[in-house]
C-alpha positions in Angstrom: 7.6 -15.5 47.5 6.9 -19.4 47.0 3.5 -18.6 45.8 5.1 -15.7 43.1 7.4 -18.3 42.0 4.8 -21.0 41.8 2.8 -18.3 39.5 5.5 -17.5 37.4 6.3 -20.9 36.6 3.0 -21.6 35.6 2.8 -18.9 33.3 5.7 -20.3 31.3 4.4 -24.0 31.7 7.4 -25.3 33.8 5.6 -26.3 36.9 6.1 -30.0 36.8 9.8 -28.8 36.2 10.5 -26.8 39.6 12.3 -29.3 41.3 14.9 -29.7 38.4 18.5 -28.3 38.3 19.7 -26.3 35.3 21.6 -29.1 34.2 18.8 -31.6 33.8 16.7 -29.1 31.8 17.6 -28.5 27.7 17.9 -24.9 26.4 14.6 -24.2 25.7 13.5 -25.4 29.4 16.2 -22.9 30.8 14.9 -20.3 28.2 11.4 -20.2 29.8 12.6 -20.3 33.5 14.6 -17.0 32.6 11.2 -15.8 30.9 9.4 -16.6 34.4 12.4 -15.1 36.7 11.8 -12.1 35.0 8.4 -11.8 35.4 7.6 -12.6 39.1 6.8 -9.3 40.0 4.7 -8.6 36.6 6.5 -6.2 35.4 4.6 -3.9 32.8 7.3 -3.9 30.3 9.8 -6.7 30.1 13.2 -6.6 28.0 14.4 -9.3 26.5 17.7 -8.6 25.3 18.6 -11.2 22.7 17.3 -14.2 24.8 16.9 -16.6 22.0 20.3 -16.2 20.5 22.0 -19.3 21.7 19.5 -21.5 20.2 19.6 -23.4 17.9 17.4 -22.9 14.8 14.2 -25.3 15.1 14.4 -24.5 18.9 14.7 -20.8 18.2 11.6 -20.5 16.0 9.6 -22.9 18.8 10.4 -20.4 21.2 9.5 -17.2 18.9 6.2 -19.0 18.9 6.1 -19.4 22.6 6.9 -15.9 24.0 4.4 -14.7 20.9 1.4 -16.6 22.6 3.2 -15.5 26.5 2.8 -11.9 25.4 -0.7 -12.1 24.3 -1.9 -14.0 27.1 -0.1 -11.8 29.8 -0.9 -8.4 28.3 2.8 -7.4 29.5 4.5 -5.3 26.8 8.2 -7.2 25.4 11.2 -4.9 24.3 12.2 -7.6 22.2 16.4 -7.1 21.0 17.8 -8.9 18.0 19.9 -8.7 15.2 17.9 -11.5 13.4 15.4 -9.6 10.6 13.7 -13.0 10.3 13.0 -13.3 14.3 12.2 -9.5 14.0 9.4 -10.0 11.5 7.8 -13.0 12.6 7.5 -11.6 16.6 6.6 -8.3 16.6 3.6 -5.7 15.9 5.8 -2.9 16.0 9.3 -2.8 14.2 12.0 0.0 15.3 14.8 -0.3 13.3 18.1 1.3 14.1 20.3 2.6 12.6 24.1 5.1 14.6 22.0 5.1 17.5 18.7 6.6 16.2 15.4 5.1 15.0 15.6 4.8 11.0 12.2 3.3 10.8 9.1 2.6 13.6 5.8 0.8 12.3 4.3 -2.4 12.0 6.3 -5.5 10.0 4.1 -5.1 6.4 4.9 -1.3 6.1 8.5 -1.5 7.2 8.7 -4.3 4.9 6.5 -3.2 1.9 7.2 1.0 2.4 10.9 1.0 4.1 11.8 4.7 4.9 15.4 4.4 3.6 17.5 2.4 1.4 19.0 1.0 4.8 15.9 -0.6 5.8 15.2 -1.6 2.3 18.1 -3.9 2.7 18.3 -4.6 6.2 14.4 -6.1 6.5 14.6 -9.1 3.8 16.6 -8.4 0.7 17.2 -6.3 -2.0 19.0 -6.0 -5.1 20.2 -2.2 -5.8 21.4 -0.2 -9.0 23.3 2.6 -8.9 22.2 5.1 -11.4 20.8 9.1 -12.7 17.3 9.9 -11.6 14.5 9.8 -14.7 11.1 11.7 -14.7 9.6 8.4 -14.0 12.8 6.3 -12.3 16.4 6.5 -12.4 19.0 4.7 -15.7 21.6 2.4 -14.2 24.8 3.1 -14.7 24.7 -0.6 -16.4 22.2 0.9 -18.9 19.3 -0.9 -17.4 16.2 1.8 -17.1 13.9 1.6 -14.3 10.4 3.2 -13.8 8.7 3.4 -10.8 5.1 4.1 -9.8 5.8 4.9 -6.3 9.5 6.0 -5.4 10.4 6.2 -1.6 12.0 9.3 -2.2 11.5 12.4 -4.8 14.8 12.6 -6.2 15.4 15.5 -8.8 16.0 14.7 -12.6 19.7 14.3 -13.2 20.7 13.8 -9.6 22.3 10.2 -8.4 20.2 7.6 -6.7 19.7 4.4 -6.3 16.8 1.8 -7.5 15.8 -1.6 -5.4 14.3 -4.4 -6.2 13.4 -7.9 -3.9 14.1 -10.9 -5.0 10.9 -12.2 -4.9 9.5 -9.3 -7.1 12.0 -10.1 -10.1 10.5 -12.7 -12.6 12.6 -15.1 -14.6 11.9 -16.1 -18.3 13.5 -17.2 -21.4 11.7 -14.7 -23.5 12.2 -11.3 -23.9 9.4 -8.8 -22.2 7.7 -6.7 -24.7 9.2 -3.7 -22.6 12.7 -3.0 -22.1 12.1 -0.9 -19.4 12.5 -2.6 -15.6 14.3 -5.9 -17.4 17.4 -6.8 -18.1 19.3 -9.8 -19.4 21.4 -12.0 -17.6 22.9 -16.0 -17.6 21.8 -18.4 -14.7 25.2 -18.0 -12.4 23.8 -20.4 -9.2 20.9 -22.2 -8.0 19.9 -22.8 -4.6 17.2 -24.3 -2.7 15.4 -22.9 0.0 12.3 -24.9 1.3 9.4 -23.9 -0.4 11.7 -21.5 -3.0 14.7 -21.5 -5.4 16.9 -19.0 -5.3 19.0 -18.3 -8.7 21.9 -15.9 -9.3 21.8 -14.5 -12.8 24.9 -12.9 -13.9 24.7 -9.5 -16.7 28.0 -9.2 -16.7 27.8 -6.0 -14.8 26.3 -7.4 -11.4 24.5 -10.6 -9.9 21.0 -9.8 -9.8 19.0 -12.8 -7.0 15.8 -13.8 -8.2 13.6 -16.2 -4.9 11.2 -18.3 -7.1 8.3 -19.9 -5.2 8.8 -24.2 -5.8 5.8 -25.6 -6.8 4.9 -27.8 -9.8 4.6 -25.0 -12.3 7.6 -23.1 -11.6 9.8 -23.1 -14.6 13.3 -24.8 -13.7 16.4 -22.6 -15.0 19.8 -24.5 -15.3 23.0 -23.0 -14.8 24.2 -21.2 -17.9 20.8 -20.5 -19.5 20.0 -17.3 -21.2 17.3 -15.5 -19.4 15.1 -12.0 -19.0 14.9 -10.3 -14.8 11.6 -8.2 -15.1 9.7 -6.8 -12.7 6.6 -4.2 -11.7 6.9 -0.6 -11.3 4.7 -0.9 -8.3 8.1 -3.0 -7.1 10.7 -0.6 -7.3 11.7 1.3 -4.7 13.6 4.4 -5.4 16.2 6.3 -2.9 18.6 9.0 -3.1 22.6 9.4 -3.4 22.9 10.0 0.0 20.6 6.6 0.9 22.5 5.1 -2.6 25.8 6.3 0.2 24.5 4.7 3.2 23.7 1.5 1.6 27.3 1.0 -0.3 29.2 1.3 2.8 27.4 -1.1 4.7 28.1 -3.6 1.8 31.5 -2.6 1.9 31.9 -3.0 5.7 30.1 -6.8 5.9 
């Protein structure tokens, strides 16, 4: 047993630590001995059930890093649990998302990201701004006017039927001039700025909604003030396009956070 315990502890780098009680150890020092209790009798799959909850943030993301460089080392296949889309992303090579007890999506973080299966995941992995709105030939018309085309809906949805249109943040572009098309655009004032790191984040108001555009921060980004007059466009390759039903799912999650 000594020696399984002596191997374990290695694997996690807490040999020099053995002889320490729980109290003389910080969070993430306890958070790898629980990692090493768990596998002393290599275990071919391991759960870890939220284990990096109680962290907080810089220690968190040191420890994503950690059990990410574990894994691969080991070979030993994690079942990795947790509510955090952000921990989800950054850890895994396969994504299940779920959704009343059944898998909504399964794949690896770019396609869930880039091609989500459903409206739900669309706003569940990262963010997404959504219309409401009549399916089009090519996209669906808002029911704030604004007309959307997109080169590669999700879903077919009929001609005349109700669906809904999303758009991430990051795709929208910001600009005091008007796009040559008024298709995918719409005009709004700058309601909010925040900052985020290496992004702004603004909140332009149409009257109708709040649309949130992330901008990357960097010496040629544009700086919008508050109450500035400006023009959301975005691709068609950047919509994504859903059905009523998904348009259903989607408006009462909102409703229930």
């Amino acid at each position: 047993i000594a020696a399984k315990v002596a191997e374990a502890l290695d694997m996690v780098q807490m040999s020099k630590l053995a002889e320490r009680k729980p109290r003389q150890m910080s969070g993430g020092q306890q958070q790898r001995v629980a990692v090493a209790r768990a596998l002393v009798n290599r275990p071919s799959v391991l759960l870890l059930d939220e284990p990096l909850g109680a962290l907080d943030r810089k220690l968190r993301e040191e420890m994503q890093i950690e059990l990410k460089l574990l894994q691969s080392r080991l070979g030993i296949t994690f079942v990795f649990v947790t509510h955090d889309q952000e921990e989800a992303m950054s850890m895994s090579d396969r994504i299940a998302i779920m959704l009343d007890g059944h898998i909504e999506q399964l794949g690896d973080p770019e396609t869930v990201y880039e091609h989500p299966s459903s409206a739900f995941v669309a706003g569940f992995i990262g963010r997404n701004n959504f219309w409401q709105g009549v399916a089009t030939e090519h996209g669906i018309r808002s029911d704030d006017g604004t007309e959307f085309l997109a080169s590669r809906p999700e879903e077919d949805v009929p001609n005349g039927e109700q669906a809904l249109a999303a758009v991430r943040p990051e795709s929208i572009d910001l600009s005091t001039e008007q796009p040559t098309s008024s298709a995918n655009s719409t005009r709004g004032t700058v309601a909010g700025v925040s900052h985020f790191g290496d992004a702004l984040q603004y909140v332009v108001s149409t009257g109708e909604r709040d649309i949130i555009v992330l901008v990357p921060r960097d010496s040629r980004s544009i700086r919008h003030p508050l109450g500035e007059t400006v023009w959301c466009s975005w691709p068609a390759d950047d919509v994504y396009l859903f059905s009523a039903r998904q348009a259903h799912i989607v408006m009462t999650e909102s409703d229930e956070s």
